[in-house]
C-alpha positions as CSV (number, residue, x, y, z in Angstrom):
1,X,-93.0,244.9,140.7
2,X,-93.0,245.7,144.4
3,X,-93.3,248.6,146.9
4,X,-92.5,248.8,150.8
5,X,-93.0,245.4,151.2
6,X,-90.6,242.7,149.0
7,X,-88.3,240.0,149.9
8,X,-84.6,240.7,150.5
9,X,-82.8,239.9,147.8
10,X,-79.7,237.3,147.5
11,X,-77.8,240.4,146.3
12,X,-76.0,243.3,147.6
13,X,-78.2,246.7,148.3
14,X,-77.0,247.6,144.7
15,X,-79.3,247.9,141.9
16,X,-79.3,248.3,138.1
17,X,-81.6,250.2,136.2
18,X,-82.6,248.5,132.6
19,X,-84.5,250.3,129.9
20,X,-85.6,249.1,126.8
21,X,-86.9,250.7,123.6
22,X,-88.0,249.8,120.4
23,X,-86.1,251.3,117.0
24,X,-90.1,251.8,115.2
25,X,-90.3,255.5,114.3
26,X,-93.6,255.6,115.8
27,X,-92.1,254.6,119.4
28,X,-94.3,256.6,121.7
29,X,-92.2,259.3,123.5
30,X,-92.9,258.5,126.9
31,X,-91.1,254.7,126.6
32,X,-87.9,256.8,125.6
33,X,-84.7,255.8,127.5
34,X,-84.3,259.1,129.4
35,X,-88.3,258.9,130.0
36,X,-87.9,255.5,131.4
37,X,-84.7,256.7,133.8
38,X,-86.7,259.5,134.9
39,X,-89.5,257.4,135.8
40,X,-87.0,255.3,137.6
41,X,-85.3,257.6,139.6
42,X,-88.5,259.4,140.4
43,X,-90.7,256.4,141.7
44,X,-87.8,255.1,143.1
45,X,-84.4,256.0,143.8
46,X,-85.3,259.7,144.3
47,X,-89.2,258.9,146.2
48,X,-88.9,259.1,150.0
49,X,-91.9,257.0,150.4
50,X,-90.2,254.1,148.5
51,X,-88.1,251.2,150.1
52,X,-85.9,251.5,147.5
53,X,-85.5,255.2,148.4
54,X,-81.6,256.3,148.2
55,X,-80.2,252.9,146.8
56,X,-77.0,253.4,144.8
57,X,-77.3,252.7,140.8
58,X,-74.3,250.9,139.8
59,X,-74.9,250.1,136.3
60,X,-77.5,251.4,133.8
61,X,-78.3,249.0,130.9
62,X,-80.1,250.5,127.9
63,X,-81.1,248.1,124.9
64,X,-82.5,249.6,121.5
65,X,-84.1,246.7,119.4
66,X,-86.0,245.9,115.9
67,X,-89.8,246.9,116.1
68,X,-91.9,244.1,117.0
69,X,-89.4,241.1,117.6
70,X,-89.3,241.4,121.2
71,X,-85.6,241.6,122.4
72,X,-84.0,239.7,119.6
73,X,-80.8,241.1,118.7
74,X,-80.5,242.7,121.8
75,X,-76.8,242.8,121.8
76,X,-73.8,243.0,124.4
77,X,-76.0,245.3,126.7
78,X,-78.6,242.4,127.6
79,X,-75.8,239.9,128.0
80,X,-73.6,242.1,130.1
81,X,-76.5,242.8,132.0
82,X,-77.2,238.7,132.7
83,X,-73.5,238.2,133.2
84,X,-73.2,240.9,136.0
85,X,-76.7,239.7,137.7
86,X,-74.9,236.3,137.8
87,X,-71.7,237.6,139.5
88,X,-73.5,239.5,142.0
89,X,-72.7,243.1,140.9
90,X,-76.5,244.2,142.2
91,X,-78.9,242.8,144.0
92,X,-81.9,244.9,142.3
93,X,-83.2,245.6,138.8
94,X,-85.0,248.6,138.6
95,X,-87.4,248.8,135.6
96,X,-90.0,251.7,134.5
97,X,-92.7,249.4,133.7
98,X,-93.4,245.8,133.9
99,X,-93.8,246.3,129.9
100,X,-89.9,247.0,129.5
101,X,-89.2,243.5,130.3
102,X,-90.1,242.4,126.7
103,X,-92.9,243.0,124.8
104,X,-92.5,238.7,123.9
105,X,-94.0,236.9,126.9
106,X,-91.7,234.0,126.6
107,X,-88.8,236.3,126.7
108,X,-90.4,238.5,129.5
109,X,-90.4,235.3,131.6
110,X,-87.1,234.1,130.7
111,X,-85.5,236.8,132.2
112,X,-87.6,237.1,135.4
113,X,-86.2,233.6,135.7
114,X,-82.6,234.3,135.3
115,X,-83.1,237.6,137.4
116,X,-84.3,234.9,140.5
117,X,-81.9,232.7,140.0
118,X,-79.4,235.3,139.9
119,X,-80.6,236.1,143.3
120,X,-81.6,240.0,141.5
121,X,-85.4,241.2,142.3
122,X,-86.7,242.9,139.5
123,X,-88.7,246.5,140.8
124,X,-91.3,248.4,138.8
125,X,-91.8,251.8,139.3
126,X,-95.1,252.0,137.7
127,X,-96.1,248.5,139.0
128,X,-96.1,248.5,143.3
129,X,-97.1,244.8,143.7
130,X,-95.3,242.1,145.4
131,X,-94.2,238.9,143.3
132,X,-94.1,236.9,146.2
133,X,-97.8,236.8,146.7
134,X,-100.5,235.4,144.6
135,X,-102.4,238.3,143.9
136,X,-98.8,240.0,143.0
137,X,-98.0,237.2,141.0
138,X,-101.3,236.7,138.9
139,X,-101.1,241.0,138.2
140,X,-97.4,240.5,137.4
141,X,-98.2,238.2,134.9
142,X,-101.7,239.6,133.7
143,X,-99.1,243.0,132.7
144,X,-96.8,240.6,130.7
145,X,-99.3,239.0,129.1
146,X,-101.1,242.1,128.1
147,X,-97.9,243.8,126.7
148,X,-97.2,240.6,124.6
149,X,-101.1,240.8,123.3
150,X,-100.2,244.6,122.8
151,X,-96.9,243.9,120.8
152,X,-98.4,241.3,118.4
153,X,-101.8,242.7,118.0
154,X,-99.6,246.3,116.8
155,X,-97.1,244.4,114.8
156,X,-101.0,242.8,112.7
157,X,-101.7,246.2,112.1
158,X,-98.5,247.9,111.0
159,X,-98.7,244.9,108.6
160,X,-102.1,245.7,107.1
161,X,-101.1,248.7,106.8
162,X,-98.1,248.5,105.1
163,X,-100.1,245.8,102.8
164,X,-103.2,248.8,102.5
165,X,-100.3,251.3,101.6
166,X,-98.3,248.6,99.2
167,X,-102.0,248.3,97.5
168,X,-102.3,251.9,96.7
169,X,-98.8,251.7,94.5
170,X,-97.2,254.0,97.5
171,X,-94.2,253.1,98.9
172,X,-93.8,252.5,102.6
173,X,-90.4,253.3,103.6
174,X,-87.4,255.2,102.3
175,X,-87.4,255.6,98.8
176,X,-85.2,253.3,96.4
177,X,-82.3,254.5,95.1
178,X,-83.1,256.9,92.3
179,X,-86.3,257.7,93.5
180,X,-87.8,260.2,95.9
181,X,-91.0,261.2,97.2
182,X,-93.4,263.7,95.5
183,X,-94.2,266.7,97.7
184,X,-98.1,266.2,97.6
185,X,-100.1,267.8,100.2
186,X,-101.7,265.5,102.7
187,X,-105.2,263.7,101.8
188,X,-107.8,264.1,104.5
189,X,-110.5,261.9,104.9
190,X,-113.5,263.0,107.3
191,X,-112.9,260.7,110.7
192,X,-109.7,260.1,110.0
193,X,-105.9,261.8,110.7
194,X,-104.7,262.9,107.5
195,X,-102.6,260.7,105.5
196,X,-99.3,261.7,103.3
197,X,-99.0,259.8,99.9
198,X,-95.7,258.3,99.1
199,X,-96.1,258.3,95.8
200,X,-92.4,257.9,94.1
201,X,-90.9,260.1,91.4
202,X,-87.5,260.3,89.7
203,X,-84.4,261.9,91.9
204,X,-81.8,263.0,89.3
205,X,-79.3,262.3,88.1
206,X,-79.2,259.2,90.5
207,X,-82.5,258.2,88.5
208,X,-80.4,258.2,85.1
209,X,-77.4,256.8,86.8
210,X,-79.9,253.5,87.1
211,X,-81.3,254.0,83.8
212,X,-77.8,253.4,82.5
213,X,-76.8,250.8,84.6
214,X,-79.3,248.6,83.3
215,X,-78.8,249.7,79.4
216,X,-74.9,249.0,79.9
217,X,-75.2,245.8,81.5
218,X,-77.2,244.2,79.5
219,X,-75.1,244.5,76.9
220,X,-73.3,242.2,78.5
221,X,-70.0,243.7,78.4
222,X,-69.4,244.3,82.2
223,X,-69.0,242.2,85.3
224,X,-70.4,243.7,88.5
225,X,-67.1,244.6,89.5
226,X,-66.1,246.3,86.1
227,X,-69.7,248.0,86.4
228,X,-68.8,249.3,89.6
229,X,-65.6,250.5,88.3
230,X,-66.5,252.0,85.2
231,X,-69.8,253.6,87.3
232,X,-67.5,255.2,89.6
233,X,-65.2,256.8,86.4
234,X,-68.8,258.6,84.9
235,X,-69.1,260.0,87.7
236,X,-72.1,258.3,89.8
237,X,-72.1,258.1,93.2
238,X,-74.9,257.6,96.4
239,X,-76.8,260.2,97.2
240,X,-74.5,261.0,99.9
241,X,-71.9,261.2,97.2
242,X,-69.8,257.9,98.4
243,X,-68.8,255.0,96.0
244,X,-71.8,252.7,95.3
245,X,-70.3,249.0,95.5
246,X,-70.9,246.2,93.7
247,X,-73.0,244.5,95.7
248,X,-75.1,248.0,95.8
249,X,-74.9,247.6,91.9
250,X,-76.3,244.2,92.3
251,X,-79.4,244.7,94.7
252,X,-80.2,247.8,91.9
253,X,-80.0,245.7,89.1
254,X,-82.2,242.7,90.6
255,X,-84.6,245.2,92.0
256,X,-88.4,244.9,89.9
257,X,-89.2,248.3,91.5
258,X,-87.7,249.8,88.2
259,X,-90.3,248.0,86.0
260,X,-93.1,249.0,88.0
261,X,-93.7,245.7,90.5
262,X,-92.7,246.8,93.8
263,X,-91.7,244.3,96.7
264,X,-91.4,244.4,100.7
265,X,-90.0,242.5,103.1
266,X,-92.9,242.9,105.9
267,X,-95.1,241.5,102.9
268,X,-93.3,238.3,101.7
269,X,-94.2,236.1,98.2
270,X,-96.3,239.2,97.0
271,X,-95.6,242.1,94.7
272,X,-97.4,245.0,94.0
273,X,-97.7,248.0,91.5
274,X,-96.6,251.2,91.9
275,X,-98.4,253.8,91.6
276,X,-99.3,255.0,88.1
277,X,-97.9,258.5,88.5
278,X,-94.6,256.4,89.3
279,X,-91.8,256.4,86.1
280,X,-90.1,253.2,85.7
281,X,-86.4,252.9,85.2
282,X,-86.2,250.3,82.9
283,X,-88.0,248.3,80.0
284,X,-88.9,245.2,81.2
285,X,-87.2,243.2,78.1
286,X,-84.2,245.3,79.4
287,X,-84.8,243.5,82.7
288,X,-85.2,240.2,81.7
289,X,-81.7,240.8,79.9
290,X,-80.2,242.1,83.1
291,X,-81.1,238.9,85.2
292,X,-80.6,236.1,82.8
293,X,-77.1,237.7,82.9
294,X,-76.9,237.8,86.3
295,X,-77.9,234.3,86.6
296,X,-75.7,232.8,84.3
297,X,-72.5,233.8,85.7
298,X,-73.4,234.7,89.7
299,X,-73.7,238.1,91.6
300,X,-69.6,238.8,90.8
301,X,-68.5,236.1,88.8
302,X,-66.2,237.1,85.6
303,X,-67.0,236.8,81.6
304,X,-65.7,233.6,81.2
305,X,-68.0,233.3,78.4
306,X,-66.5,236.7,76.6
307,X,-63.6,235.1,76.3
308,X,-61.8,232.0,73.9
309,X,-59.9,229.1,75.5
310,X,-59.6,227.2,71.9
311,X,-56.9,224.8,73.8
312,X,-59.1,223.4,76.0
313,X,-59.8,220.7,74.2
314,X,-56.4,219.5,73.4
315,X,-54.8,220.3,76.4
316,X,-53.3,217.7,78.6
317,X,-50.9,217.9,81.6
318,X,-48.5,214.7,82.2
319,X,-47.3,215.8,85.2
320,X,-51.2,216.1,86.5
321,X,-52.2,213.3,84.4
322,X,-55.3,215.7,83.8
323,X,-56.9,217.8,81.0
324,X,-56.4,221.3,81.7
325,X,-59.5,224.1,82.1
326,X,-59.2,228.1,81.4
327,X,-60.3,231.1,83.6
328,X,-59.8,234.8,83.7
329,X,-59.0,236.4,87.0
330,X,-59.8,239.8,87.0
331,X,-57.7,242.0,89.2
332,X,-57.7,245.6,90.7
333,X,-61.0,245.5,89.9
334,X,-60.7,246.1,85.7
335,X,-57.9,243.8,84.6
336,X,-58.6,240.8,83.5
337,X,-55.4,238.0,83.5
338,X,-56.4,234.8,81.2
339,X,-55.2,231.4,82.4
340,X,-55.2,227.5,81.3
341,X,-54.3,225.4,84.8
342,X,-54.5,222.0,85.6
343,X,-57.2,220.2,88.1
344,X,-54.8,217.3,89.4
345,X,-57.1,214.3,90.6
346,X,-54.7,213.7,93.9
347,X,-55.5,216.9,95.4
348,X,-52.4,218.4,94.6
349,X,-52.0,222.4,94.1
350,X,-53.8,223.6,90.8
351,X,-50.7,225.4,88.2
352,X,-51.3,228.3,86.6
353,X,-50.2,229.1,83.0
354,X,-50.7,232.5,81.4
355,X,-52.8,232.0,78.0
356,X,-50.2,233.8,75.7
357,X,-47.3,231.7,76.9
358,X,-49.4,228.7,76.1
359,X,-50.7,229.7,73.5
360,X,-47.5,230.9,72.0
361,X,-45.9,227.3,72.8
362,X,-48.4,225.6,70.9
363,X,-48.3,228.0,67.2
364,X,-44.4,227.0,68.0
365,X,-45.6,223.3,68.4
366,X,-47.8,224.0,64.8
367,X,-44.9,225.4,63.0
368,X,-42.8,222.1,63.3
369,X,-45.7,220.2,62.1
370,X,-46.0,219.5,57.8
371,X,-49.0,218.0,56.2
372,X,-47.8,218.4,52.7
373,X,-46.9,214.6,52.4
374,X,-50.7,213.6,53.3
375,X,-52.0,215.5,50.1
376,X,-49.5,214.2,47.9
């Protein structure tokens, strides 16, 4: 942002150098972090005709963030690089371009403000114009102004065209478990780059692996947890051949890309179909089945339903002066432990009673009991 001429800064003749990058696979080469360190050092640090020419780096702060949300989720490197500005480490920030600052305006200018309060001038290499002056101030924020047009205006289009590509039944990032990618040859249309189709086809076995998991469940006979277990004894695995978990299990089974309706997060309240070259997974009665049990008990709750608490509705604890409830508790991940406990009203700790000892007590209770006098 400045060449021979700047102010001297509050700072020590130290300076930082700060890249910034965005994690979209189309990030153009040339804002890479070793790019943008190169272009530092060589406008800069390592250019004779430069002010700056010589000054030691003490810290380098490089910050990777999510395509087209400016610098949210920055992480430790941003703060660390605020907290040391504010203790006086350097008295420079040395930047590639002006662009780097944040593709969001309002987050562009909020650091240019810390930076001056901090007593820290920020330096472009690519920029030589001086803050301080209106004309350097007015271009200074022209560039920031542009890059935040630049960065919205891009993040439009990579919507649309996720939306076009969504339209077309293709899929527009990497594939679904149990799917994969057919290997088409590229469609070329005159005027235009050519364009791969992502149309999705089966991946075995993991394809049969969700094939099952849907028959099996909606049988009813598994919790997510058992599911996972009993998954894990047949032999299915990721496609990196770890353990899939149960909350894996569960984004699978709530998925509607397996009956054919596809659904993306850059495209919100919308579905789409896939392509018709695309198998589903699934029946959608098989489906319905699937979430109407995953509704009714929760993403891991047990079978509560599977099983017979016949007590329940004679039970009564004195000591609680309460009815009592039953549960099952499922540990180490298949056994299942039935319970009756009691709900005190006071707040105090709920007991525990194991369902055969109870119930055990109560065919006791039974056998003491004679009705023959009432049908004499």
């Amino acid at each position: 942002m400045t060449s021979a001429k700047h102010r001297s800064p509050v700072g020590p003749w130290l300076a930082a150098r700060f890249t910034r990058v965005s994690d979209a696979r189309n990030q153009n080469p040339e804002n890479s972090h070793p790019a943008q360190l190169r272009g530092i050092d060589d406008g800069i640090v390592n250019n004779p005709n430069h002010v700056l020419y010589g000054i030691p780096i003490v810290k380098t702060y490089q910050v990777t963030h999510q395509s087209h949300r400016g610098l949210a989720g920055r992480g430790t490197q941003y703060d660390d690089m605020i907290r040391d500005a504010k203790a006086g480490v350097f008295g420079y920030l040395l930047v590639d371009k002006i662009d780097r600052l944040g593709r969001d305006l309002l987050e562009s200018v909020a650091m240019v403000e810390v930076m001056q309060d901090a007593g820290v001038q920020i330096v472009s290499a690519k920029e030589p114009f001086d803050p301080d002056q209106p004309a350097g101030w007015l271009m200074s924020m022209l560039m920031r102004v542009l890059a935040d047009f630049y960065s919205r205006n891009l993040a439009l289009e990579v919507r649309k065209g996720l939306r076009e590509k969504l339209e077309r039944g293709e899929w527009p990032s990497r594939p679904p478990y149990g799917y994969w990618f057919r290997d088409d040859q590229p469609t070329i249309t005159p005027g235009r780059r050519e364009r791969h189709v992502n149309v999705l086809v089966k991946q075995e076995p993991f394809a049969s692996h969700v094939s099952t998991a849907f028959t099996e469940f909606a049988t009813g006979d598994y919790t997510l947890e058992e599911w996972e277990a009993a998954a894990f004894a047949r032999g299915m695995r990721t496609v990196a051949g770890k353990r899939i978990t149960d909350g894996m299990w569960s984004r699978y089974l709530h998925d509607t890309i397996y009956i054919g309706r596809m659904r993306y997060s850059m495209v919100p309240g919308q579905d789409f179909a896939v392509h018709p070259d695309t198998p589903h997974l699934t029946t959608p009665e098989t489906f319905r089945k699937v979430q109407a049990i995953l509704a009714e008990r929760g993403n891991s709750a047990d079978r509560t339903w599977k099983h017979q608490y016949p007590l329940v509705a004679v039970l009564w604890s004195s000591e609680a002066r309460a009815r009592m409830y039953g549960t099952t508790v499922v540990k180490r991940r298949t056994r299942r432990y039935r319970y009756y406990y009691t709900m005190p009203s006071d707040g105090r700790p709920r007991k525990y009673f194991h369902c055969s000892t109870v119930e055990a007590a109560f065919e006791g209770f039974l056998d003491t009991i004679s009705l023959t006098s009432i049908f004499q």
